[in-house]
C-alpha positions as MATLAB code, in Angstrom:
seq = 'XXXXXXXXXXXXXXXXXXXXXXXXXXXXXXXXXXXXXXXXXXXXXXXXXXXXXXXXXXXXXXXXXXXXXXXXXXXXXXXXXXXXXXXXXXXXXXXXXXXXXXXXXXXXXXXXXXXXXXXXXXXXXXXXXXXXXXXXXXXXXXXXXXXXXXXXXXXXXXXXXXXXXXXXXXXXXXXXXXXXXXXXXXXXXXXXXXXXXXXXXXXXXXXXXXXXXXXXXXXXXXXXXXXXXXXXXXXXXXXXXXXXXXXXXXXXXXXXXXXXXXXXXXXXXXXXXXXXXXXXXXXXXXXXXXXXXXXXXXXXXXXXXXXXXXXXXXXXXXXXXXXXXXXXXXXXXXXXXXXXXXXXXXXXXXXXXXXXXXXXXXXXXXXXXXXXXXXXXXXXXXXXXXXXXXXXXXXXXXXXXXXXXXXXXXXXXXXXXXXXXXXXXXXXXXXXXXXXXX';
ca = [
      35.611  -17.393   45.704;
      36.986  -17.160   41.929;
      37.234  -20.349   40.668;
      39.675  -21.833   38.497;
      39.795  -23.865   35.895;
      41.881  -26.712   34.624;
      42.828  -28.506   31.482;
      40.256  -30.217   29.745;
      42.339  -32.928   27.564;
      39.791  -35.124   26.406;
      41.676  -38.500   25.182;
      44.835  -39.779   25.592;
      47.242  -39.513   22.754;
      49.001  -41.445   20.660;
      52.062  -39.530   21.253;
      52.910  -35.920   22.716;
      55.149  -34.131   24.008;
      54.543  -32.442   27.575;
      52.858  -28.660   27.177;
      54.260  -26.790   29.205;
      52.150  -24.101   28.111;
      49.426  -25.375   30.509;
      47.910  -23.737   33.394;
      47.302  -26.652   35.482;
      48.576  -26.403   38.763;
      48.763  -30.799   38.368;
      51.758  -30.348   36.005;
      50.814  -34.082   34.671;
      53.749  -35.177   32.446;
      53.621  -38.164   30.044;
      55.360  -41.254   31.117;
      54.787  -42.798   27.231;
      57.775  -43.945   25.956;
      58.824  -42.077   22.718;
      57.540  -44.002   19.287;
      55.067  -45.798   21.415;
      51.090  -46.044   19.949;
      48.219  -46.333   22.092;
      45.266  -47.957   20.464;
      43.006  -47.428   22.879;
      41.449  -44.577   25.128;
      38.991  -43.368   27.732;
      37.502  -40.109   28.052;
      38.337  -37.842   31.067;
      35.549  -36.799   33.165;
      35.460  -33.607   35.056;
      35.153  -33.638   39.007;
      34.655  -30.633   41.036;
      36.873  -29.786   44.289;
      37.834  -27.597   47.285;
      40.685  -27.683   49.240;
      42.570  -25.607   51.729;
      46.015  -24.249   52.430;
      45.894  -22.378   55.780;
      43.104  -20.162   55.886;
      42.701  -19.991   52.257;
      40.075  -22.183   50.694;
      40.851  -22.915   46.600;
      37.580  -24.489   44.653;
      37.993  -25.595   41.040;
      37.735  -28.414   38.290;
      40.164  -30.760   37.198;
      39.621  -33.806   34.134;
      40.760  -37.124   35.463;
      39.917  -40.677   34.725;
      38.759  -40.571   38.550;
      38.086  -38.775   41.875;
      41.371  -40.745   43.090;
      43.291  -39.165   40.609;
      42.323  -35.614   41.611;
      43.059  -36.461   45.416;
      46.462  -38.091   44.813;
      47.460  -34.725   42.749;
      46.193  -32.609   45.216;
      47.724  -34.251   47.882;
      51.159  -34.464   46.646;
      51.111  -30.566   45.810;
      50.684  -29.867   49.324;
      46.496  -29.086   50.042;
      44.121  -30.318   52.485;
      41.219  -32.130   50.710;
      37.517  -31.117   51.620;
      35.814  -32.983   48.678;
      36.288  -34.324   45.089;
      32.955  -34.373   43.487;
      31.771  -35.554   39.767;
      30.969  -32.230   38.066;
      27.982  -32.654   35.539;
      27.129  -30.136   33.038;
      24.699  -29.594   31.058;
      24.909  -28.332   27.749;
      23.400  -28.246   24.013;
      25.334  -27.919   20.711;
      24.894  -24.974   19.244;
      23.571  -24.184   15.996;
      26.214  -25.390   13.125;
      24.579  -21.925   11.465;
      25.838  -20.006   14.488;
      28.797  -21.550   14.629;
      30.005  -20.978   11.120;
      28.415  -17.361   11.277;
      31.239  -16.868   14.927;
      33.943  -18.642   13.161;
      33.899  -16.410    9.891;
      32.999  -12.886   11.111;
      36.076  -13.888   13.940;
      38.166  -14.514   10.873;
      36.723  -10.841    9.030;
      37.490   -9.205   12.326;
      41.035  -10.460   12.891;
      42.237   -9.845    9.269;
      41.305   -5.951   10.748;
      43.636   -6.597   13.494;
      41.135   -6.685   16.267;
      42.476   -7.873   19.444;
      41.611  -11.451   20.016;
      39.665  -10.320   23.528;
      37.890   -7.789   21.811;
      36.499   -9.890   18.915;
      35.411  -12.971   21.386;
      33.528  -10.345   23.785;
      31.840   -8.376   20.132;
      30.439  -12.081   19.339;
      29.001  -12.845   22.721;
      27.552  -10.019   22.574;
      25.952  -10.688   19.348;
      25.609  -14.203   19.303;
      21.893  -15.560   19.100;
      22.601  -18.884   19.689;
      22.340  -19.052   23.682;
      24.534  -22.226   24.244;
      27.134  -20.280   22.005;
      26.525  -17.334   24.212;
      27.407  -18.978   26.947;
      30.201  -20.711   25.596;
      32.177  -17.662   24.467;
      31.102  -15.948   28.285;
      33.024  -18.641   29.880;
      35.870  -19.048   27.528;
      36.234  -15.102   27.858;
      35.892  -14.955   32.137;
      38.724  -18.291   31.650;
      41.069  -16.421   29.866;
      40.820  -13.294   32.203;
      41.639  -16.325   35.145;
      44.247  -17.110   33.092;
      43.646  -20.354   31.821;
      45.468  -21.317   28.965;
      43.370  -20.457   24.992;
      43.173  -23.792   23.799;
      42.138  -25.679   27.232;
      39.588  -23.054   27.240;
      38.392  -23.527   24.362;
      38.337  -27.424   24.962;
      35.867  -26.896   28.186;
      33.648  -25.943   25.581;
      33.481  -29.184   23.139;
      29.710  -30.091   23.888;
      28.599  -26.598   22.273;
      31.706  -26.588   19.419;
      31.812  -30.095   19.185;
      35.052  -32.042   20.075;
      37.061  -31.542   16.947;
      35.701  -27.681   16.299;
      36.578  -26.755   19.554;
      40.051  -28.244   19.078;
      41.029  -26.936   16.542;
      39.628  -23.246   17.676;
      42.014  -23.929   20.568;
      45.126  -24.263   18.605;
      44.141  -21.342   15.941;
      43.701  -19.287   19.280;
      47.776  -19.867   19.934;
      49.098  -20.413   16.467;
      50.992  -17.231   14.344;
      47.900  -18.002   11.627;
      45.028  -17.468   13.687;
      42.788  -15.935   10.669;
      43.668  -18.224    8.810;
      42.931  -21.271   10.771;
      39.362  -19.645   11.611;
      38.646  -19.313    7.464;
      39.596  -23.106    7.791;
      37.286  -24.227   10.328;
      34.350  -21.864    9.163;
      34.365  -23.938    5.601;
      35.214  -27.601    7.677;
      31.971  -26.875    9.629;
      29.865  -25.644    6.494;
      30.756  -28.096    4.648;
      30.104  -30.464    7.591;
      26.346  -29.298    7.789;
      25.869  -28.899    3.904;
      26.509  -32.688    3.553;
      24.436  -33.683    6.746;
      21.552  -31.373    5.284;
      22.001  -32.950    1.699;
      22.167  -36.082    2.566;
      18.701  -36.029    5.230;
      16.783  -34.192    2.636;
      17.600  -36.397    0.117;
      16.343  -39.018    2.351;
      13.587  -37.835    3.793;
      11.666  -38.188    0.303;
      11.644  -41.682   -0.153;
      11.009  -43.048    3.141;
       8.304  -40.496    3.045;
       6.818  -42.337   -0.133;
       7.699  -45.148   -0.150;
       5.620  -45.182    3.288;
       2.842  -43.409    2.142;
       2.590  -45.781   -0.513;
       2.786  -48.621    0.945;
       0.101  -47.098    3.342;
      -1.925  -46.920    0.298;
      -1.549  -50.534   -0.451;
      -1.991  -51.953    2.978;
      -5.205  -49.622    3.362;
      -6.642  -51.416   -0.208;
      -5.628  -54.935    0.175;
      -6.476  -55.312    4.538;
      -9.531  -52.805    4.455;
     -10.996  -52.375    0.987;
     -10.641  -55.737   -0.565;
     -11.938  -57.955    2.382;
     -14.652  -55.483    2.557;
     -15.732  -56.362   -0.964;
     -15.118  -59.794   -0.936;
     -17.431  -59.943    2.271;
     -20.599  -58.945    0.268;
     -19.890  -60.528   -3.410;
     -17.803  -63.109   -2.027;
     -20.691  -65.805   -1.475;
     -21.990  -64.754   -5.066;
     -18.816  -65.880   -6.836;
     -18.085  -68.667   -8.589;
     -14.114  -68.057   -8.731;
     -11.777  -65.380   -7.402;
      -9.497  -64.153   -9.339;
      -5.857  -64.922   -8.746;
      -4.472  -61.517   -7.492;
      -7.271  -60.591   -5.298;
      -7.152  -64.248   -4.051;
      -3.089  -63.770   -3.194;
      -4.353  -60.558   -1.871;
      -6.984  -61.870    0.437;
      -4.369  -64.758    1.887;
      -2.252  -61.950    2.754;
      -4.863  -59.328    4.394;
      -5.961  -62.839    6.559;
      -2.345  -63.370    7.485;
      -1.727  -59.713    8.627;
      -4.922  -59.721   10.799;
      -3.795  -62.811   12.816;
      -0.382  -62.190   13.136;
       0.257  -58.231   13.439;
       0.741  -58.419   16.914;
       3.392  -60.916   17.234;
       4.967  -59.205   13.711;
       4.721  -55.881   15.240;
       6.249  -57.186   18.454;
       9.288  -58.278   16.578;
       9.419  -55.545   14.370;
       9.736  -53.198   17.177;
      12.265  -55.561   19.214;
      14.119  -55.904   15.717;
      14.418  -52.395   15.135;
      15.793  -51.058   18.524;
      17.996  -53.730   18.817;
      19.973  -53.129   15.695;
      19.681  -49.259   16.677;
      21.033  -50.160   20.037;
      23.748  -52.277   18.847;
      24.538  -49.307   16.450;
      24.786  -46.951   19.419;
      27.856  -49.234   20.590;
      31.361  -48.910   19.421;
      31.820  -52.688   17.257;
      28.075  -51.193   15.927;
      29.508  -47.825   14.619;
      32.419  -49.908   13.344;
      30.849  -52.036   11.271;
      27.960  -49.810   10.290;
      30.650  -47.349    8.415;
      32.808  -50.278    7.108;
      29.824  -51.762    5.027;
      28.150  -48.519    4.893;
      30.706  -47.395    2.033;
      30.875  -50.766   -0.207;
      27.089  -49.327   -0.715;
      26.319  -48.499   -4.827;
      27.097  -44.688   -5.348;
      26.319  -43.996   -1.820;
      28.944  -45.415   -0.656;
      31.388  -43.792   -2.541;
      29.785  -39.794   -1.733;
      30.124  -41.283    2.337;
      33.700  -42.172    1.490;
      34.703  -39.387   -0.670;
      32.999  -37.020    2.061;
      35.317  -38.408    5.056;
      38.884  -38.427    3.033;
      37.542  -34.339    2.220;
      36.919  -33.328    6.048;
      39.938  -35.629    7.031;
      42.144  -33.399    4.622;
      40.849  -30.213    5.698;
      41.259  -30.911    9.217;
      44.638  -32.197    8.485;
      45.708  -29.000    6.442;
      44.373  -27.431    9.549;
      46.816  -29.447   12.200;
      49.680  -30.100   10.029;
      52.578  -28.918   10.833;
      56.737  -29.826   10.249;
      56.982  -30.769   14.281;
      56.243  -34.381   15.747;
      52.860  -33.791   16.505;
      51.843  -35.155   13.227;
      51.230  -37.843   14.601;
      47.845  -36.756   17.027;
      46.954  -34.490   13.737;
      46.367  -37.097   11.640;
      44.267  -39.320   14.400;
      42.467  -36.198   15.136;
      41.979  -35.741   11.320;
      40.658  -39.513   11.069;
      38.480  -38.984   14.219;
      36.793  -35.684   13.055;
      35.966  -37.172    9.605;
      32.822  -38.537   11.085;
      34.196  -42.658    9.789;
      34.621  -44.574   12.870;
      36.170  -47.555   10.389;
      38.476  -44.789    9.025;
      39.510  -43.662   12.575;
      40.247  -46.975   13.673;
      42.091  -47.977   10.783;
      44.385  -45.136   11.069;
      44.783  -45.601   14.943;
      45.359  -49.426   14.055;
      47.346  -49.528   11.020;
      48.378  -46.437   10.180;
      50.021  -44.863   13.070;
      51.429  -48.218   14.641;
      52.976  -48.162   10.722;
      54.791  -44.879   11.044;
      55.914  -45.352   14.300;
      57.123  -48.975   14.755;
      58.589  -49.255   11.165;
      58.997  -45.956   10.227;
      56.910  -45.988    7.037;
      56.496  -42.865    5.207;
      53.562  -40.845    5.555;
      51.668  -41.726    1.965;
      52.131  -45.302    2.044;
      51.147  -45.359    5.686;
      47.696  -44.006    4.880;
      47.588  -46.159    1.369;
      48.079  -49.046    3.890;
      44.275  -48.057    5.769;
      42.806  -49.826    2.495;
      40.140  -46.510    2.569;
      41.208  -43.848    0.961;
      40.540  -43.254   -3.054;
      43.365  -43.719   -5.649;
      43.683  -40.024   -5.945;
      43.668  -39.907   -2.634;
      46.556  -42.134   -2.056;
      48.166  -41.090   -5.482;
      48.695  -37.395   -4.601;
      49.957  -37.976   -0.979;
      52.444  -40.472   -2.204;
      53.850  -37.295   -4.151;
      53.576  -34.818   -1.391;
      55.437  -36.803    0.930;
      58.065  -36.855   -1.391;
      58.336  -33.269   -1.598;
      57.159  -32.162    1.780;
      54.186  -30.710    0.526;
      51.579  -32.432    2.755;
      49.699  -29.235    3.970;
      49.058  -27.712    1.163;
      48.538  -31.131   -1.230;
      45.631  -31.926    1.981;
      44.072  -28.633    1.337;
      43.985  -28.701   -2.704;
      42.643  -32.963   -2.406;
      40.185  -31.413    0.226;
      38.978  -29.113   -2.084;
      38.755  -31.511   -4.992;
      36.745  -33.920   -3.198;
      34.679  -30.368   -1.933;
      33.465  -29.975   -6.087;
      33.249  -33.508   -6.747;
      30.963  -34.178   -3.452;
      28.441  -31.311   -4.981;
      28.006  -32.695   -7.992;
      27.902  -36.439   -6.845;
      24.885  -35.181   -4.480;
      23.161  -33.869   -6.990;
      23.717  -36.751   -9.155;
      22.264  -38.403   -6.274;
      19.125  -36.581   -5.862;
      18.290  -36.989   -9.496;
      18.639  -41.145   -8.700;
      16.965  -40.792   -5.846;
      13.705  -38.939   -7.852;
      13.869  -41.957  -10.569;
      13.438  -44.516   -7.867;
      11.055  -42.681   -6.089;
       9.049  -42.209   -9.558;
       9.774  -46.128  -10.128;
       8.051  -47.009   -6.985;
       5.018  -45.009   -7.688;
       4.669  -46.600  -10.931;
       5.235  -50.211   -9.625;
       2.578  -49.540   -6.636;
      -0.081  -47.662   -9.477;
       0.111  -51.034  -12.037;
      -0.435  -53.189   -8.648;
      -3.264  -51.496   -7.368;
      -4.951  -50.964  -11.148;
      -4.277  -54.849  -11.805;
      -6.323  -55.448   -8.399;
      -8.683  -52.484   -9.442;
      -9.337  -54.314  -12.629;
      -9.834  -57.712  -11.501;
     -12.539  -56.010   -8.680;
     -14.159  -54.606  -11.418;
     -14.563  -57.569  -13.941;
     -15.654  -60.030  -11.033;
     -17.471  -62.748  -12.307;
     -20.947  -62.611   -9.930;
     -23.550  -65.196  -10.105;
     -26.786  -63.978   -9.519;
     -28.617  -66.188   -6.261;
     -31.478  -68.194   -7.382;
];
C-alpha cells in the first residue's frame, strides 16, 4: 500500500498565514491571532498510522505534538483508527562537501533549463554521499505522491540540516529557484569554511599546549623525584625550584585520584549543562565579549543571518518567520533568542521599524545596524542583507587569518615559557651541591 506523506512543519511560528498550498489531508489552520508573537516552541514529532474507510486501508505519517493529536484529526475527517505509532528514523547528515557539490551543480543545471524532476533524479543518481542519496530518493518518490516541494524537502532536515532544507523547500516553489540554490550553495560553504577554520586553528594549541605540559609533568613527577631519590641524602641544600618542584610532584602523587575524580565530574558537568538550552544561551552570550575571538564568532553569525535573510526576504508578511529563521540558522542561540524576545515582540506590538528593531537586539555591529537603518528607509533590505553578508564574508577571511597568525605567536610563547622552565630546573639539577659521605 503506497504510503503518503504529510507536512513536516518543524516549529511553531511566530506568525503565518495558513498555506493552503499543503497536501495534508489535516487542513490544520492557525488559530494565532494576527500581530501576536510566540516566544516559545516545541518540536513536532512524527507518528506513524493506518486507518480505514470501508474496505480501503490508508497508512501514512503525520507531525504532531502527540499521538492524540493525530487521532482527533483523523477522527474528525471521517476514518476508523487502527493505530497511531511514534515513527523513529534514523538518519546521518550528510557531508557539508556533498551538499554544497548538489546545491551548486542543481543551480548549473537549472540555469540550462532542466526540469526540476530531471535534475533531482541526475543527482541521486550521482550523489556519493549515501544519506544524501537517500534523501533526494525520497524527496523524488514524495513528489511523484504528490506531496507538496517544500514539506518534502522538510522530511529531509536531519540529512540537509533544518535551515538548508528550508530554505531548499521554498527555492523549490519560488519564481528564483537558481538563484536561491547559488544562495544556499555559498550559505553552506561558507558555513563549513568557518567550522573548518576555526577547529584547525584550534586543534594546534590544545595539541601543544598538552604535549607540553606532558613534557613538564613527565620531568617534574618522574625525572626529578627520581634524582632526588639517589643524591637527595647527599645534599646539603636543595635548590629552590627543584624544591617547589618536588612539593608539587608529592602533592600530585597523593591527590591525583580525588583531582582526577573532580576533574572528570567538572568537565562533563559543564559539557552537560552546555548541552541544555540556558547552557547554549549563555555559552554564546559570553562567548562573543571574548578578545578578537569574539568578535570573528559575532561577525560570522550577523554574515550567515544576512545571507539567509537575503534568501527569505521578501515584500509579503512573512518577514516576520524570515528573520527568526535567519537568527536561528546563524548558529547564535543568544542572537536567536534576542530576536525572538526583543526584536519581533518590537515590530509587532509597537510597530517599530525593521532597522531599529534589530539595533534594539544589542548584537549586531555598528555597520551592521548602520546600513539596515538606511535600507529600511528605502526598502532595500534584500539586497543591503546580501552586500553586509558579503562584507562580513571578506572581512571574516582575513580576521581568520589574522587569527591563525595569533594563534602561532602564543603557541611559540608557550614553548618558550615551558623551554626557560625546564632549562632553569635542568640547570639547578646540574649544579647540585653534593657532599661526598664520609
Amino acid at each position: 500500500m503506497a504510503e503518503k506523506p504529510f507536512i513536516s512543519n518543524q516549529r511553531r511560528p511566530i506568525q503565518r498565514k495558513p498555506d493552503n498550498s499543503t497536501s495534508s489531508i489535516f487542513g490544520n489552520k492557525s488559530n494565532k491571532k494576527p500581530g501576536s508573537s510566540q516566544t516559545a516552541f516545541r518540536k513536532k514529532k512524527v507518528f506513524r498510522y493506518s486507518v480505514r474507510r470501508g474496505a480501503k486501508t490508508i497508512e501514512g505519517f503525520q507531525n504532531a505534538y502527540s499521538a492524540d493529536e493525530v487521532k482527533r484529526n483523523l477522527v474528525r475527517l471521517g476514518f476508523n483508527v487502527k493505530y497511531v505509532r511514534r515513527h523513529y528514523e534514523f538518519q546521518l547528515h550528510a557531508s557539508s562537501t556533498e551538499i554544497v557539490s548538489f546545491v551548486t551543480t542543481s543551480a548549473r543545471l537549472l540555469e540550462q533549463k532542466i526540469p526540476y524532476s530531471e535534475v533531482l533524479q541526475i543527482m541521486a543518481n550521482n550523489a556519493k554521499d549515501r544519506y544524501l542519496k537517500g534523501a533526494l530518493r525520497n524527496i523524488i518518490l514524495d513528489l511523484k505522491n504528490g506531496v507538496d516541494s517544500k514539506d518534502a524537502f522538510i522530511k529531509q532536515e536531519k540529512v540537509f540540516g533544518e535551515h538548508v532544507a528550508l530554505m531548499l523547500g521554498i527555492a523549490s516553489k519560488s519564481g528564483e529557484m537558481t538563484a536561491i540554490f547559488k544562495s544556499v550553495a555559498i550559505l553552506v560553504e561558507r558555513q563549513t569554511e568557518f567550522k573548518k577554520g576555526l577547529i584547525s586553528s584550534l586543534i594546534m594549541p590544545a595539541i601543544t599546549s598538552l604535549t607540553v605540559l606532558g613534557a613538564i609533568i613527565f620531568y617534574a613527577v618522574y625525572l626529578v623525584p627520581k634524582m632526588m631519590a639517589m643524591l637527595g641524602p647527599m645534599m646539603e641544600t636543595t635548590p629552590p625550584l627543584t624544591a617547589a618542584t618536588m612539593i608539587f610532584s608529592e602533592f600530585l602523587k597523593e591527590n591525583y585520584v580525588w583531582m582526577s575524580i573532580l576533574m572528570v565530574l567538572g568537565l562533563g558537568s559543564f559539557y552537560a549543562y552546555l548541552m541544555t538550552e540556558n547552557g547554549k544561551l549563555a555559552r554564546d552570550k559570553y562567548i562573543i565579549k571574548i578578545p578578537y575571538i569574539g568578535n570573528i564568532l559575532r561577525s560570522t553569525s550577523t554574515e550567515i543571518f544576512c545571507r539567509v535573510l537575503s534568501i527569505l526576504y521578501t515584500s509579503s508578511s512573512e518577514n516576520v518567520d524570515a528573520i527568526q529563521i535567519a537568527a536561528d540558522a546563524s548558529g547564535s542561540s543568544y542572537l536567536s533568542y534576542r530576536i525572538r524576545m526583543v526584536t519581533i515582540p518590537s515590530m509587532l506590538r509597537y510597530g517599530t521599524d525593521l532597522g531599529k528593531a534589530l539595533n534594539a537586539a544589542e548584537f549586531f555591529p555598528d555597520v551592521f545596524v548602520s546600513r539596515f537603518s538606511t535600507a529600511t528607509e528605502t526598502g532595500a533590505v534584500k539586497d543591503t542583507a546580501l552586500q553586509v553578508a558579503d562584507f562580513y564574508q571578506l572581512e571574516n577571511q582575513f580576521s581568520m587569518k589574522n587569527l591563525m597568525s595569533v594563534i602561532e605567536i602564543s603557541i611559540t610563547i608557550v614553548i618558550m615559557a615551558a623551554l626557560v622552565f625546564l632549562t632553569l630546573l635542568s640547570t639547578e639539577t646540574a649544579s647540585l651541591n653534593i657532599q661526598p659521605s664520609m
